[in-house]
Residue, then its C-alpha position, 0 to 999 in steps of 0.5 A: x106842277x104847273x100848266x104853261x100859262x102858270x109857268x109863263x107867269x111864273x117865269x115873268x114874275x121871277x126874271x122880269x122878262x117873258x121866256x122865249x118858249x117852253x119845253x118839254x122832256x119826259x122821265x123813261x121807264x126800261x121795258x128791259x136790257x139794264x145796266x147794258x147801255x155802259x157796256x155797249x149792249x141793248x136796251x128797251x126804253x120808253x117815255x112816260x107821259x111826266x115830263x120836266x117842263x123849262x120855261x128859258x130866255x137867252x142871255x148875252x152876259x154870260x150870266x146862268x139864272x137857274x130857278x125850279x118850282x119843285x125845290x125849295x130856295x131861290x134862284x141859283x146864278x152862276x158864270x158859264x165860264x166858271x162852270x166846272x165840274x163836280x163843283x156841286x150847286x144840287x139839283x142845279x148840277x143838271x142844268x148847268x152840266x149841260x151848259x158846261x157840256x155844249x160850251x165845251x164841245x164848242x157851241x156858243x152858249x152865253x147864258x140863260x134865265x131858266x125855270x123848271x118844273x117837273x112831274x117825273x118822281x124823283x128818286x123813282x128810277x124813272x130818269x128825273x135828271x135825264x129829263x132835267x138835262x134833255x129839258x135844257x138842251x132841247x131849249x137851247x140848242x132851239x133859242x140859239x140856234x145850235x143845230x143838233x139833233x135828237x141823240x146829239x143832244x141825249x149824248x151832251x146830256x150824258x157827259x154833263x152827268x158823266x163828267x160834270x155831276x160824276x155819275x157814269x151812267x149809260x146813254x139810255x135815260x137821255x137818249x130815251x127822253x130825247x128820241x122815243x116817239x108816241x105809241x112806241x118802245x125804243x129799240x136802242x143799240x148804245x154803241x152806234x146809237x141806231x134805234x127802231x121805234x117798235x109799236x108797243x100798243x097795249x090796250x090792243x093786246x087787252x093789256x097794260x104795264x104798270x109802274x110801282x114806284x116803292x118810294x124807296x129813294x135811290x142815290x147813283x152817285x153812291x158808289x155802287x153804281x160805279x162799282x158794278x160798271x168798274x167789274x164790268x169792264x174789268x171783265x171785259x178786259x179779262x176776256x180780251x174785248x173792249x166791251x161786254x156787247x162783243x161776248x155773243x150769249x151762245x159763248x157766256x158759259x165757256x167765258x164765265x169758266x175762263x173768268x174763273x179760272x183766271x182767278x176773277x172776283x166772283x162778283x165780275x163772274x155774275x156781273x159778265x153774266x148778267x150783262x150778256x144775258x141781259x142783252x139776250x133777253x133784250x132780243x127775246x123781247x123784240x122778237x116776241x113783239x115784232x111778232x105780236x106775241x107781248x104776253x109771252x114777254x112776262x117771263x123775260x121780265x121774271x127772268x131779268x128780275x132774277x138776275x138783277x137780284x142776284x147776279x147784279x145785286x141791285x134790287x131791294x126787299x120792297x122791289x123783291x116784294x112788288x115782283x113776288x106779290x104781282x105774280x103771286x096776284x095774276x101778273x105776267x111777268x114783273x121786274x125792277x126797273x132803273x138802277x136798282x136800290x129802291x125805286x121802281x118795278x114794272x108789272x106786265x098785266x092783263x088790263x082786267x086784273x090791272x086793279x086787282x094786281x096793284x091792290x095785292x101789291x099795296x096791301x102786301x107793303x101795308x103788311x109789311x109796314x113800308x109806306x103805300x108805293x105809287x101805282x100807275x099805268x106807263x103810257x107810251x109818250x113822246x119825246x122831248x120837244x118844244x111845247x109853248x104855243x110858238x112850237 
């Protein structure tokens, strides 16, 4: 990763031309609620301090130059009026999806010169792409000027992953890079997108939540993502209501027997009941935090990670191991964070054991013969936002 000065030079040197400004979006880490943002439900998000950074130039002639540092190859140049979905271009889908994404919902995008760099863990369940697609739209909705706020720009990032790179993600990772604040958890209603910033002042509680990212690589393209949001909604249907968020938690058990009875797949059953209880836990943990209480939120995490194990099924040994062996060591609560299948955990600890917790957890993976996971403090952060001297 390089600094602004390195990334200036850089993108001079590559495209002959200084860029207009840089930019900035940050990767996320969910405190809790997953896997409900495509259902309507609620979630908990904050903002890491890794960013992916974009150093951008516009163009009149309809030419897109696409260049990251952090990926081997050259430049990649396309057409913006021959962008189309699902038309592949790698890591590059991101970005362009989102000139698709702004072109299509009518906004007079001609082109750019953009390179990109970025500290967000790939494949880590920390929203990389969402940080990619934040990153782009935050810069050119700056240099030509379109007018849109925050969470418009986290919903244009959603389609382009949606529909031009085919992952049918919820709105969370995008609008979580664009709109969380500094200091702050992000209290996110995905239907109507109203949120609340909620102080989340760890050192003031002697505390601190660590990101263990087991290096376990992850691929929500692969079907089992889409998989689980098809019973999802399939179990909506079967009970009558448009999504999962309209199933209030006091009438899950009745809606579970009636999904039974009406001869659903099992594996609707568990998914119906993670999401509702998961939105539950959601309200468990922002009312133990309006109330000061944050240590009484480690056992809300135990509990999602159960369910994720079991009822979503999403989970992996390696997420199994960091959960079981932080608590085992002194945690207060753990659970897998992100899509599931790999990527990372989050360990809700007392700041003084902090050490001891993460040490338990990489000797138990060295037991284990997985390679050292990648152990660090998740720090509140800000939001997407300009970040060249110009801003």
């Amino acid at each position: 990763m390089t600094d602004n000065a390195e990334l200036t030079a850089s993108f001079t040197e590559l495209y002959g031309t200084a860029p207009e400004g840089i930019w900035a979006a940050p990767g996320r880490v969910n405190l809790i609620g997953e896997y409900t943002d495509f259902n309507g439900g609620f979630v908990m998000p904050l903002a890491l301090p890794h960013t992916a950074r974009a150093a951008v130039t516009r163009r009149d002639d309809g030419q897109l130059r696409l260049h990251s540092t952090d990926v081997p190859g050259g430049v990649v140049s396309l057409r913006v009026d021959e962008l189309a979905p699902h038309s592949g271009h790698g890591w590059a889908a991101y970005p362009a999806g989102v000139v698709w994404a702004l072109r299509e919902a009518g906004h007079p995008v001609t082109g750019a010169d953009i390179q990109l760099t970025s500290t967000v863990p790939v494949g880590a369940g920390l929203s990389s792409s969402a940080a990619l697609e934040v990153v782009t739209a935050l810069a050119l909705n700056d240099l030509f000027e379109l007018g849109l706020s925050a969470p418009e720009i986290a919903v244009l990032g959603q389609r382009a992953e949606n529909a031009f790179v085919g992952v049918p993600c919820g709105v969370m990772d995008q609008m979580a890079s664009a709109c969380c604040t500094e200091g702050h958890a992000l209290y996110l209603d995905t239907r109507d997108l109203t949120q609340r910033q909620v102080p989340f002042d760890l050192p003031a509680h002697g505390l601190q939540l660590l990101v263990v990212d087991t290096r376990v690589k992850h691929a929500l393209g692969d079907g089992a993502y889409a998989e689980r949001r098809a019973g999802c909604e399939a179990g909506a249907r079967a009970l009558g209501i448009s999504a999962l968020r309209d199933l209030p938690y006091e009438g899950l058990d009745a809606a579970l027997e009636t999904l039974a009875a009406a001869g659903e797949d099992e594996s609707v059953v568990r998914y119906v009941r993670h999401v509702v209880s998961d939105n539950h836990r959601v309200e468990q943990v922002i009312a133990l935090l309006d109330a000061g209480d944050v240590r009484a939120a480690g056992p809300v995490l135990n509990e999602g990670h159960l369910s994720l194990r079991d009822d979503l099924r999403v989970s992996c040994p390696e997420l199994d191991l960091v959960v079981s062996t932080a608590n085992t060591a002194g945690a207060l609560g753990a659970r897998m964070t992100g899509g599931g299948f790999g990527g990372s955990a989050i360990v809700l600890v007392e700041e003084a054991m902090a050490d001891t917790v993460a040490k338990a957890v990489t000797e138990a993976f060295t037991a284990a013969g997985h390679a050292a996971p990648g152990i660090f403090p998740a720090v509140p952060s800000a939001g997407g936002r300009r970040v060249d001297p110009a801003a």
